[in-house]
C-alpha positions, 0 to 999 in steps of 0.5 A, a space after each residue: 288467227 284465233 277465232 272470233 264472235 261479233 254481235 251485232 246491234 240495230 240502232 236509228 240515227 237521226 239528222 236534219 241534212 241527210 241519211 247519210 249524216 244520219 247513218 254517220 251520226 249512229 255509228 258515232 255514238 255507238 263508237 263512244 261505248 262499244 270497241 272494235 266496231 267492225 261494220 255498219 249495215 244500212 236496214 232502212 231510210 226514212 224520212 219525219 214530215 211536218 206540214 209536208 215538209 221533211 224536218 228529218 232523216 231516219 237511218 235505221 243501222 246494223 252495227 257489228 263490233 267484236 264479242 268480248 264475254 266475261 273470261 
């Protein structure tokens, strides 16, 4: 097994449901430009309040995938 680098990027997903949809929703996007996704860190959570309601969840994500530089 040869071997490898990973980079990793931070990004935040949004959902109006849950942290969790919002973590999944983050990692959804980042699937549809970058290949070998490898793993996903939850940094932090936090919520948007609007007149003292929650109106969204906020998931703050490392997203590691498979360095593959120019050759």
């Amino acid at each position: 097994m040869p071997d490898s680098v990973y980079k990793v990027i931070e990004l935040v997903g949004t959902s109006v449901e849950s942290w969790e949809k919002a973590a999944t929703n983050a990692v959804a996007m980042a699937s549809k430009s970058l290949r070998d996704l490898r793993i996903a860190e939850i940094v932090q959570l936090d919520m948007q309040i609007e007149n003292g309601k929650v109106v969204a969840y906020r998931a703050k994500v490392k997203v590691s995938f498979k360095y593959q530089g120019k050759e």
